[in-house]
C-alpha positions in Angstrom: 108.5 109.3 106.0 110.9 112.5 104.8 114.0 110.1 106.0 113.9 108.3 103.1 113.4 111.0 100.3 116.7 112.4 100.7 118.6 109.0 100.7 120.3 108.6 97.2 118.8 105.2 95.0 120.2 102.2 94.2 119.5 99.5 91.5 118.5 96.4 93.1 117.3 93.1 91.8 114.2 91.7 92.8 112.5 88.2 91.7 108.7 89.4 90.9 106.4 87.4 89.2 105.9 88.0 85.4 102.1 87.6 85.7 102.2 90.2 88.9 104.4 92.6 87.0 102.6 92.8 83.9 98.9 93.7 85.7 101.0 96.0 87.9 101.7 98.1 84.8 98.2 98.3 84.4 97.3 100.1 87.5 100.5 102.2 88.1 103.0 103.3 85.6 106.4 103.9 87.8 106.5 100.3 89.4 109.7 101.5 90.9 108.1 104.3 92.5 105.2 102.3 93.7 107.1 99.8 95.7 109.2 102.0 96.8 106.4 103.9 98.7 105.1 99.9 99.8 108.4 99.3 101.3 108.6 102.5 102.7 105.1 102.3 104.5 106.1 98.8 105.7 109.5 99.7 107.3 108.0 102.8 108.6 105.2 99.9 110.4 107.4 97.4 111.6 109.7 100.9 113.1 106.8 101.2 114.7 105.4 98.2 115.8 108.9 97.1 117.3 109.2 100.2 119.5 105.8 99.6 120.7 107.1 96.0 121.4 110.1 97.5 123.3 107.9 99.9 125.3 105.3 96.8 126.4 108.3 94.5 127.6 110.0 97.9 129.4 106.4 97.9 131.1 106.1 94.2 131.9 109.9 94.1 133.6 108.9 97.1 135.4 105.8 95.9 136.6 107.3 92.7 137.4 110.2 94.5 139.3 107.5 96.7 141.4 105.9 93.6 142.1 109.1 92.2 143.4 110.1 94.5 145.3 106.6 95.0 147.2 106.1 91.2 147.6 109.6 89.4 147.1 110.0 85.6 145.9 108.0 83.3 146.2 111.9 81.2 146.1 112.7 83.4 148.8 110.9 81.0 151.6 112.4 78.2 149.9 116.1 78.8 149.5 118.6 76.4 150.8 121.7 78.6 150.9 
């Protein structure tokens, strides 16, 4: 999670509840901080969750390519060119 901590900061708005906000206070006293280190967990998440996505679909067309090429298409018997 290091990449972020050296990244400079940057005022953003954000539309938060009032109610949310103000019971947030009572449980962490940075609010800044704290969804910073939420958004940081979720990016780092969906980084991960999205390569493992990429490395299950690299699996499936390379299983489906072996299978292919041991087997052909089932098209193959059928093709009218």
């Amino acid at each position: 999670m290091s990449t972020f901590e050296s990244t400079a900061k940057k005022p953003v708005n954000l539309s938060l509840s009032e109610a949310l906000v103000q019971e947030s206070r009572a449980y962490c006293g940075n609010l800044s901080a704290k969804v910073e280190e939420m958004l940081q967990a979720y990016v780092v998440s969906e980084r991960h969750s999205r390569q493992q996505h990429r490395e299950q679909a690299q699996r499936v067309v390379s299983d489906w390519n072996a299978l292919h090429d041991a087997a052909g298409s089932y098209a193959d018997g059928h093709a009218t060119l």
